[in-house]
C-alpha positions as CSV (number, residue, x, y, z in Angstrom):
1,X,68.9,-43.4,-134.0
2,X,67.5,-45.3,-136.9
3,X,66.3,-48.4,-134.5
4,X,65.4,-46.4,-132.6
5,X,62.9,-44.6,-134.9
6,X,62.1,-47.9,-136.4
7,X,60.8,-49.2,-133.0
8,X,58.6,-46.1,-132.5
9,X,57.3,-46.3,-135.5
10,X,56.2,-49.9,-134.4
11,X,54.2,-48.6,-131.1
12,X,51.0,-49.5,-129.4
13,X,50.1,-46.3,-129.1
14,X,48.5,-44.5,-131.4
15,X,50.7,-42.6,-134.1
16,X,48.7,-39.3,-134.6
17,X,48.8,-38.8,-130.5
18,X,52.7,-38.7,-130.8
19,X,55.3,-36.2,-131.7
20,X,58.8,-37.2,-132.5
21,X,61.5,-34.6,-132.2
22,X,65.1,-35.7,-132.6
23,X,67.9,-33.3,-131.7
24,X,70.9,-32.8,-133.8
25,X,73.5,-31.6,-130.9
26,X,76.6,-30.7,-133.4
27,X,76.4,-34.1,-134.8
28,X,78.9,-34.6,-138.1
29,X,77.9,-35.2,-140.7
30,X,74.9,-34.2,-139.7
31,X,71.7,-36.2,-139.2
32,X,69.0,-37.1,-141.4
33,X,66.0,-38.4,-140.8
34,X,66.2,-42.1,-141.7
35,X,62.7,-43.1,-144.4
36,X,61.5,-45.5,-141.3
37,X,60.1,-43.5,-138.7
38,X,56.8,-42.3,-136.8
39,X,54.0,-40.0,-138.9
40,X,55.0,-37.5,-136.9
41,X,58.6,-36.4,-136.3
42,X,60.8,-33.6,-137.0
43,X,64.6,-33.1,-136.8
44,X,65.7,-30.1,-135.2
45,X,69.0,-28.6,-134.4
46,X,70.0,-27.7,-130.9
47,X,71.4,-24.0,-130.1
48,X,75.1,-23.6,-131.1
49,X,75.4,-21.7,-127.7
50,X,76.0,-24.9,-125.7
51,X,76.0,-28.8,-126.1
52,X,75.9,-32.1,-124.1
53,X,72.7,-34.1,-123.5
54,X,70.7,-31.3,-120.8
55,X,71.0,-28.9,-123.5
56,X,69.6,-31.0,-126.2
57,X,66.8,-32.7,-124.3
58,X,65.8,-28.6,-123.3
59,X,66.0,-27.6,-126.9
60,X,64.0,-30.6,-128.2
61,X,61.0,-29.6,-125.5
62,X,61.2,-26.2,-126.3
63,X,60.4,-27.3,-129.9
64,X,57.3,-28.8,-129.0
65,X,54.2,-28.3,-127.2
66,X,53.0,-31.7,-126.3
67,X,51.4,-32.1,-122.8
68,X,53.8,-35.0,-121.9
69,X,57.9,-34.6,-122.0
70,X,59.1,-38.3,-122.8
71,X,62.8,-38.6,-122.9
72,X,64.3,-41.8,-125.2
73,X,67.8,-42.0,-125.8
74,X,68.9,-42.2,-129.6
75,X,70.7,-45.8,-128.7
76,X,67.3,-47.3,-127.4
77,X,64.9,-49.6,-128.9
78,X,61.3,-49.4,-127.4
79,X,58.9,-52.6,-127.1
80,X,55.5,-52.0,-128.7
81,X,53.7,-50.8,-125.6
82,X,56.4,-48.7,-124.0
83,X,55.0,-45.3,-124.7
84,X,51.6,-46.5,-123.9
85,X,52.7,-47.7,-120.5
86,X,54.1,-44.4,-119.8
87,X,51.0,-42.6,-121.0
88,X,48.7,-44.5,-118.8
89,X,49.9,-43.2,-115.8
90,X,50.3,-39.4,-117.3
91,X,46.1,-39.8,-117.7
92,X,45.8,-40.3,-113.9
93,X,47.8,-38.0,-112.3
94,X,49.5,-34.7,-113.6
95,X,52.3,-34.8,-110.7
96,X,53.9,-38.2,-111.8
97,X,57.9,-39.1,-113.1
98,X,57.7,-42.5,-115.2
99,X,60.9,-44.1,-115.6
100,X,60.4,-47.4,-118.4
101,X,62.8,-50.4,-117.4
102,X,66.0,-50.3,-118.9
103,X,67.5,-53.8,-120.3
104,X,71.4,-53.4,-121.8
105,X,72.3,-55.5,-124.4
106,X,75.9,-56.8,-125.4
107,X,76.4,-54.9,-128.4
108,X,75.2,-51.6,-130.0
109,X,74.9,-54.0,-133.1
110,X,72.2,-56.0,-133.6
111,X,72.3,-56.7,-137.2
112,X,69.0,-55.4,-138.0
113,X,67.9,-53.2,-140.8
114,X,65.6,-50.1,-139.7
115,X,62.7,-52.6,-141.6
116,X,63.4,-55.8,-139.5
117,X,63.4,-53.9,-136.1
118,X,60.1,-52.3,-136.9
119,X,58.7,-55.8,-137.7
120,X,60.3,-57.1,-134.7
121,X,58.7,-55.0,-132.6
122,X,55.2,-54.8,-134.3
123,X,55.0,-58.7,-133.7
124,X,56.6,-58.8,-130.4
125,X,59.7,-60.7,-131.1
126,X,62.3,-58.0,-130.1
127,X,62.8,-59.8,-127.0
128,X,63.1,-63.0,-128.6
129,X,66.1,-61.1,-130.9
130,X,67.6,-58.6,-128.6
131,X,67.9,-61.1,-125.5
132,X,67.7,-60.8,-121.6
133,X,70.1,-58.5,-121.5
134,X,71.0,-57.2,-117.8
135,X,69.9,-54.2,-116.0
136,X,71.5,-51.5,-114.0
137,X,72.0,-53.8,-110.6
138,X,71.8,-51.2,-108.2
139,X,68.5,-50.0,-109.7
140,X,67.0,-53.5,-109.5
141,X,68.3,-53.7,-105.9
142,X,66.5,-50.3,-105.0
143,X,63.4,-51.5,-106.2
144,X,63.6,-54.8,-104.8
145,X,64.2,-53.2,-101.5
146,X,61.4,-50.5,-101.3
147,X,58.9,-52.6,-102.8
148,X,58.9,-50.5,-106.5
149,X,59.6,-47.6,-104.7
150,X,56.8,-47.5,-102.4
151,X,58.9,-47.2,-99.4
152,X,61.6,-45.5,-101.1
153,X,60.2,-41.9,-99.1
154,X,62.4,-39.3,-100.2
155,X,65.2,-41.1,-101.7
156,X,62.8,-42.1,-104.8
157,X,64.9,-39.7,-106.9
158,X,67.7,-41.7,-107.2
159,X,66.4,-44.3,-109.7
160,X,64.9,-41.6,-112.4
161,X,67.6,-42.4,-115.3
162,X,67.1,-40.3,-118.8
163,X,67.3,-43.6,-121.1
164,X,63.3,-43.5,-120.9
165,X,62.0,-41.0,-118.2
166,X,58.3,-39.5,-118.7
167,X,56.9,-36.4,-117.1
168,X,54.5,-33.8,-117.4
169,X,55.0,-30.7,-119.3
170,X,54.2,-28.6,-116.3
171,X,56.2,-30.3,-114.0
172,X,58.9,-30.3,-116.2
173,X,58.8,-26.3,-116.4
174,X,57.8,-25.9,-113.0
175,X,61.1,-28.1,-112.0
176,X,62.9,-25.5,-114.3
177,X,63.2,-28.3,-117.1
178,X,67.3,-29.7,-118.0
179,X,70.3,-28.2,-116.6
180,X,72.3,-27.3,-119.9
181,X,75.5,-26.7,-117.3
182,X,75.2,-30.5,-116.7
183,X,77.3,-32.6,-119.1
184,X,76.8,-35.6,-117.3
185,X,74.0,-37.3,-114.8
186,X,71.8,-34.1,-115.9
187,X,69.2,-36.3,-115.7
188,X,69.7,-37.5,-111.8
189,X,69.8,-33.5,-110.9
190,X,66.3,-33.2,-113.2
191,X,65.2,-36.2,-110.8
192,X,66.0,-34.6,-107.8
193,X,64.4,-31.0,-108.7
194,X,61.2,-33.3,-109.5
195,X,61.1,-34.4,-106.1
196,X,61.6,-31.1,-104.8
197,X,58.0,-30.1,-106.4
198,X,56.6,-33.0,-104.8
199,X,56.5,-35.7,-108.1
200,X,55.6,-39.4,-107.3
201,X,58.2,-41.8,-109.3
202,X,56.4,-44.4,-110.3
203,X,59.0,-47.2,-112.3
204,X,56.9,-48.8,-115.3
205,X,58.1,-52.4,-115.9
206,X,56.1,-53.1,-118.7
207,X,57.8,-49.8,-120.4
208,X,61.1,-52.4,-122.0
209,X,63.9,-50.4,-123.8
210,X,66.8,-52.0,-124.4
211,X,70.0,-49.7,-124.6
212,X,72.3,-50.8,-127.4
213,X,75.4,-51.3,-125.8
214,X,76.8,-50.4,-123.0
215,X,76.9,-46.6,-121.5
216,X,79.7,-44.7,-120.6
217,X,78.6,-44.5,-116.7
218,X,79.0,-47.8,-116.9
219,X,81.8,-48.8,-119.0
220,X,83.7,-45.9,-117.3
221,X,82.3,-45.9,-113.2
222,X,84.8,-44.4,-111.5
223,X,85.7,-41.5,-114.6
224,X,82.5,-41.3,-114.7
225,X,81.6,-40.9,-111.2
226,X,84.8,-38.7,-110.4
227,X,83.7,-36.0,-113.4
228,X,80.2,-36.2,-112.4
229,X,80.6,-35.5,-108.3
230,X,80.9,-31.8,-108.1
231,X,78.1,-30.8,-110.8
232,X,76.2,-33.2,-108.4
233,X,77.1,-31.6,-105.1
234,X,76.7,-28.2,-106.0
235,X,73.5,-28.9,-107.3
236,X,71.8,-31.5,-105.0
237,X,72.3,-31.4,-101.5
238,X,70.8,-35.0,-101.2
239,X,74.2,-36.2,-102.9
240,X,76.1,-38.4,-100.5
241,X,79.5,-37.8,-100.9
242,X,78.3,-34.3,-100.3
243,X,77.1,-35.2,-96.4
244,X,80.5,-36.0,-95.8
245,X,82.0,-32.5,-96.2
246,X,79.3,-30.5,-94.1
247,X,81.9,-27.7,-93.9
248,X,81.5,-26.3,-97.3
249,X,78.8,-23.5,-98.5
250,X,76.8,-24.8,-101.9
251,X,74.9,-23.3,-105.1
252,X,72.4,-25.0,-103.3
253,X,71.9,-25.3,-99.3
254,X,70.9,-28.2,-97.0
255,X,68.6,-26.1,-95.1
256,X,66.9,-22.7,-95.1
257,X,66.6,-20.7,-92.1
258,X,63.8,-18.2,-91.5
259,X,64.0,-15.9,-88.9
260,X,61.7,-13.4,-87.6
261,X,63.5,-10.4,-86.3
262,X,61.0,-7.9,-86.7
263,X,60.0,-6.2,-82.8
264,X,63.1,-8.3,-81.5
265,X,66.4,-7.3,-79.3
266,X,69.6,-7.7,-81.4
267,X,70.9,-10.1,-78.1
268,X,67.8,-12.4,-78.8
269,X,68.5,-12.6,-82.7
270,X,72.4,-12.9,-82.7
271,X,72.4,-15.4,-79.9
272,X,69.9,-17.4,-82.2
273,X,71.7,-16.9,-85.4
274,X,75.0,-17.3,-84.0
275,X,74.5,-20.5,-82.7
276,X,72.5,-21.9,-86.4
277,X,75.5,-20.6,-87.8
278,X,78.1,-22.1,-85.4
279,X,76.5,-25.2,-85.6
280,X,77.7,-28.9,-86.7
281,X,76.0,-28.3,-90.2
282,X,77.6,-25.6,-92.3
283,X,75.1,-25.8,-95.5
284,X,72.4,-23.4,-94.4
285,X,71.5,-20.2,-95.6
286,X,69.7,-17.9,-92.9
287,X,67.4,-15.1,-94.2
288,X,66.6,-12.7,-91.6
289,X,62.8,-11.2,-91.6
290,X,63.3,-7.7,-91.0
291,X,62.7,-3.8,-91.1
292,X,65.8,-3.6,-93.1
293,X,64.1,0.1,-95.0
294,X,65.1,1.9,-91.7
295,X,68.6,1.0,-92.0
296,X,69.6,4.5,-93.6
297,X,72.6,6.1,-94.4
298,X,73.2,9.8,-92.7
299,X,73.2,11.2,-89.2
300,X,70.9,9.1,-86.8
301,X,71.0,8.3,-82.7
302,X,73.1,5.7,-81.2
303,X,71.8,4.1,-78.5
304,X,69.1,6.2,-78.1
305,X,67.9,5.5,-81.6
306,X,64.7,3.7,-82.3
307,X,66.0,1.8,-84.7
308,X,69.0,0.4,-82.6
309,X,68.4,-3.5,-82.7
310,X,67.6,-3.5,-86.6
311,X,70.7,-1.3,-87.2
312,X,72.8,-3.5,-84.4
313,X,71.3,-6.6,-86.5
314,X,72.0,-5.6,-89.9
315,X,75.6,-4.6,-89.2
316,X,76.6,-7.9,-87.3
317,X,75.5,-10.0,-90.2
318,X,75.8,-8.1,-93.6
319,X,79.4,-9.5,-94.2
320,X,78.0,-13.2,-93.4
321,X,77.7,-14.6,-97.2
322,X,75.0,-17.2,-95.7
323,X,72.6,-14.5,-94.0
324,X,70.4,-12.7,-96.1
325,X,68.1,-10.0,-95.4
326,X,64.4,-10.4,-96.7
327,X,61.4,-7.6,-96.0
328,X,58.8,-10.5,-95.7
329,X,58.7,-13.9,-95.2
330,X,60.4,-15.8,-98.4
331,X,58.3,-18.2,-100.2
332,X,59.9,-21.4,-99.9
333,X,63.2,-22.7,-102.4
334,X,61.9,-25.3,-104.0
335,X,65.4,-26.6,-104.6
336,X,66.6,-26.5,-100.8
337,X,65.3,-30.1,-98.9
338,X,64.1,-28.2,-95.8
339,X,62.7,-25.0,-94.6
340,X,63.6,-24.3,-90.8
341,X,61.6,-21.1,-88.8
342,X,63.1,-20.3,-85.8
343,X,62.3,-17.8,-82.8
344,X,64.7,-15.5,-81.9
345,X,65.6,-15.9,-78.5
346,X,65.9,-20.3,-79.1
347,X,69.5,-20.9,-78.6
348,X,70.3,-24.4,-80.7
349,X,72.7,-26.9,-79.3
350,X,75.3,-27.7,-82.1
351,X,73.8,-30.5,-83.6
352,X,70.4,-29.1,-83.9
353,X,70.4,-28.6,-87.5
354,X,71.2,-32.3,-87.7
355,X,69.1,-34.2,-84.9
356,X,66.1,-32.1,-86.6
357,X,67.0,-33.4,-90.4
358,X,68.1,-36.5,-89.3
359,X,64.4,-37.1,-87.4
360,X,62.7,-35.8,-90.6
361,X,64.6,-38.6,-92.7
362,X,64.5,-41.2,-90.4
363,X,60.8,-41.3,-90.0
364,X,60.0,-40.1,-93.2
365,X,58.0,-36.9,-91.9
366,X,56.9,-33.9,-93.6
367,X,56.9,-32.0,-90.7
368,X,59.0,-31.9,-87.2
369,X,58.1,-29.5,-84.0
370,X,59.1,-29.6,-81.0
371,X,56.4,-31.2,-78.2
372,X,54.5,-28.4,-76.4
373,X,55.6,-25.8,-78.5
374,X,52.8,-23.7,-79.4
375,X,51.7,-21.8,-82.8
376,X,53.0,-18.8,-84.6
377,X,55.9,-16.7,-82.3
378,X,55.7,-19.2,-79.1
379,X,57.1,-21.9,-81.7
380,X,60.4,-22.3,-81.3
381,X,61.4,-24.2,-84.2
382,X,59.4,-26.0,-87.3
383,X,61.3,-28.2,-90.0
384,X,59.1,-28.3,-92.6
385,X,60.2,-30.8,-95.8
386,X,60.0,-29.0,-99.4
387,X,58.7,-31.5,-101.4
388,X,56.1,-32.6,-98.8
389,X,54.5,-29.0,-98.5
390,X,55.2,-28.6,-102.1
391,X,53.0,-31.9,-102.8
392,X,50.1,-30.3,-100.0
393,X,50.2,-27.1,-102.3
394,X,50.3,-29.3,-105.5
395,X,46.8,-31.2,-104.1
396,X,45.3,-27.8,-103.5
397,X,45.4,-27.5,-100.0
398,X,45.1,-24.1,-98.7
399,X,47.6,-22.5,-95.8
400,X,45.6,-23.3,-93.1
401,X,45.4,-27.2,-94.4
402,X,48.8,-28.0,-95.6
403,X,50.0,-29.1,-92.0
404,X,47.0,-32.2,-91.8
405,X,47.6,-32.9,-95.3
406,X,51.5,-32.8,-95.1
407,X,50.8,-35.6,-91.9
408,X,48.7,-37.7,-93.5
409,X,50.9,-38.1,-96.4
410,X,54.3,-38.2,-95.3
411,X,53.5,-37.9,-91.6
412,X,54.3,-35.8,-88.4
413,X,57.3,-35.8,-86.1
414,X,57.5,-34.6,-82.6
415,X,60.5,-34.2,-80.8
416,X,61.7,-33.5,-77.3
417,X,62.8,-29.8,-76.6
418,X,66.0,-30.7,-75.1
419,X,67.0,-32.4,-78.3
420,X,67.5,-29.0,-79.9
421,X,67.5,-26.5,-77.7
422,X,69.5,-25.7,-74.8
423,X,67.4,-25.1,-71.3
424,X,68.5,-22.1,-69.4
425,X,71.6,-22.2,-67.8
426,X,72.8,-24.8,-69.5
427,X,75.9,-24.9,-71.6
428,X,76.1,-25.9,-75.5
429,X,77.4,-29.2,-75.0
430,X,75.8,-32.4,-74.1
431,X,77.3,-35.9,-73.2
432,X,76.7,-38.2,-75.7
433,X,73.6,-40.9,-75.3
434,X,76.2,-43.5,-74.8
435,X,78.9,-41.9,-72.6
436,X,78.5,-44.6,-70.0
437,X,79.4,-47.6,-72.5
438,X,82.2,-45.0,-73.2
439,X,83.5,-44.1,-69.8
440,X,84.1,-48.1,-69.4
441,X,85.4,-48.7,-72.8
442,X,88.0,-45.8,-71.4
443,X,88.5,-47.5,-68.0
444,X,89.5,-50.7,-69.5
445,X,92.0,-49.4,-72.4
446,X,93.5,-47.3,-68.9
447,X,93.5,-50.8,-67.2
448,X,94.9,-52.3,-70.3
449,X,97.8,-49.4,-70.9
450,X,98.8,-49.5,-67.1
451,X,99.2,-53.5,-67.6
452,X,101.4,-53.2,-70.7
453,X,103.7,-50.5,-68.6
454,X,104.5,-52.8,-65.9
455,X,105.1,-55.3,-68.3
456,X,107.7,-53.4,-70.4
457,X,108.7,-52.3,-66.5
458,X,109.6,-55.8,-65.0
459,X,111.4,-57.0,-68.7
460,X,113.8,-53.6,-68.3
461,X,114.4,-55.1,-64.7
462,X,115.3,-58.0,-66.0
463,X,117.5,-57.1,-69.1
464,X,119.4,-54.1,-67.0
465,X,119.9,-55.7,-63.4
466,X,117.8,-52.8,-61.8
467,X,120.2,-50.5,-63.1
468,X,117.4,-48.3,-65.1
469,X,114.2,-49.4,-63.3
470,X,114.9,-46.7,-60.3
471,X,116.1,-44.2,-63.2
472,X,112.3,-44.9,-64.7
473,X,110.6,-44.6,-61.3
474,X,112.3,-41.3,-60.7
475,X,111.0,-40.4,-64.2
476,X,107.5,-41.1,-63.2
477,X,107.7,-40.0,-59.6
478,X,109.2,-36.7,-61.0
């Protein structure tokens, strides 16, 4: 902490305009604010309720009311224009997460007094002192891929690491600010909630810090990784290891489902819902639009009654824990990745749920419909992508604009109606795009098999005189 307090101390950016808060999470003996520090900091003790770095990053913003939330570990020393680098792109756009480049060095000790580090800093040798240092390879790699994450679409999340992350105030609250639950990679789940609301990462290079030694994600991957996994999964449904168990239900779903039941026959809904629910992709949650107020208890008619397809409706799903029933249409979850409105009466093959997610990802787009679908009820489905509509409502765009917007920024996708949906008369299942390379991949293992039999044939021939090659063919004639 004291370097690190030292290097701010020796910023670019101008003292008065900062706020320093350190957070004391249980610390013993406790801390004290070393003599060498910025004008303006205070030392303040995080709630004795909970602990763990979420909880003390959340208590150190709720102690302030600065317009930007910076986050700087207490092992990292800052170069002289790091907060300035972060600041400049705060001043152009309020929907921006900075992450500064993170450099490790060998040891947490440099041999450096709290004095020398300032002055190193001040004149620009800390590099000279600290060394090169490496970097968090797979970050470099993501960069180097999606040319500083301008291609990175909506995996950009990944990279935003805690050690020296930048964000608005308001889209730190809007994004619900730190998980205190999270004890680890709390600032990963922070990343991806930022997306969510539509935030542009932007990684500052000119924003050095160099992390005093190694961290324990590091030092300790796979512990680190295996205690980590299921606060991840729960949490973000982007996490990969989570896309490999589709068959579980989540804190937080894959997919929303929105469907309009209001004026329609209980056979149209539950052959709708059934089949979203049967589907290849277990993580969604469906909330079913209804008239759910004339549901009453007491004497009413049977089939005669008025209400019969919201009563049939209501009693065919209100044991399902993923259906829930809504009197109007739910504003979007910021949290889930995709909003999905379907028509009741659109009977989804299996893997709609996936071929419609999968589109969205692999093209990047905001938005997927089906081609020659029409608007409102005659549209069968719509995929919309949170963070893309979330980005549309950010800009300002109104209802009837967010669609154009949401295509010229992260595009429009259009795909074929038997994709998704099963014609009429059709059954559920479709042959697979390659079932031809298949069939003759089958035919030649057949070929193959029936080979290797009359090869194990003629050697039992040979070894038993003919003695158990009629026994065999009476086997196989039998």
């Amino acid at each position: 902490m004291d370097l690190t307090l030292a290097s701010l101390a020796a910023q670019s950016y101008p003292g008065h305009l900062m706020e320093v808060v350190v957070v004391d999470d249980g610390s013993e003996p406790a801390l004290v604010l070393p003599p060498i520090r910025p004008e303006n900091t205070r030392l303040v003790t995080a709630p004795a309720h909970g602990w763990g770095p979420g909880h003390a990053v959340q208590a150190g913003v709720e102690a302030t009311e600065a317009p930007v939330v910076m986050r700087l570990d207490a092992d990292m020393v800052a170069d002289r224009e790091h907060v300035e680098a972060h600041l400049r792109w705060h001043h152009l756009a309020d929907y921006l997460a900075v992450t500064g480049r993170v450099v490790f060095t060998d040891a947490p000790d440099t041999g450096l007094t709290a004095t020398g580090m300032r002055d190193r800093v001040e004149d620009g040798s800390a590099a000279d002192f600290l060394g090169p240092g490496n970097t968090m390879e797979w970050v470099s790699e993501v960069l180097e891929s999606t040319d500083g994450l301008r291609t990175a679409g909506h995996r950009a999340w990944e990279v935003f690491t805690g050690a020296t992350a930048s964000v608005r105030r308001e889209l730190f609250e809007s994004a619900g600010g730190m998980d205190p639950a999270m004890a680890m990679g709390e600032d990963s789940e922070l990343g991806y909630r930022l997306s969510q609301r539509g935030a542009v990462f932007v990684p500052e290079p000119v924003a050095v810090g160099w992390h005093l030694g190694c961290p324990t994600t590091e030092r300790r991957g796979a512990a680190a990784v295996r205690f980590g996994r299921p606060f991840k999964e729960n949490r973000i449904p982007r996490q990969g290891s989570r896309r490999d168990s589709p068959r579980r239900t989540w804190q937080v779903p894959f997919v929303d489902v929105v469907v309009d039941t209001v004026g329609r026959r209980f056979d149209d809904v539950s052959e709708t819902v059934d089949a979203l629910l049967g589907g290849d992709t277990a993580d969604i949650r469906v909330r079913l639009v209804g008239e759910w107020g004339r549901v009453t208890p007491g004497r009413h008619g049977t089939v005669d009654d008025p209400a019969v397809d919201v009563r049939l409706v209501h009693e065919n799903y209100r044991c399902e824990p993923r259906v829930e029933f809504v009197e109007s249409e739910p504003a979007p979850d910021p949290d889930v990745p995709f909003r999905l409105m379907v028509s009741p009466g659109s009977l989804s093959r299996p893997g709609a749920v996936r071929a419609l997610t999968g589109a969205a990802d692999r093209e990047g787009a905001g938005l997927v419909l089906l081609r020659s679908a029409g608007r409102g009820r005659g549209e069968a489905l719509r995929l919309e992508r949170t963070a893309a509509f979330a980005r549309a409502r950010h800009l300002g765009a109104g209802a009837g604009e967010r669609d154009a917007l949401v295509a010229q920024l992260w595009g429009l996708h259009l795909m074929d109606r038997d994709e998704v949906l099963i014609a009429h008369g059709e059954s559920g299942e479709r042959p697979p795009k390659d079932w031809h390379k298949k069939m003759l991949k089958a035919e030649r293992n057949e070929e193959r098999w029936r080979m290797e039999a009359e090869r194990w044939e003629r050697r039992i021939r040979a070894l038993t005189g003919g003695r158990l090659s009629r026994l065999l063919l009476a086997v196989r004639r039998g």
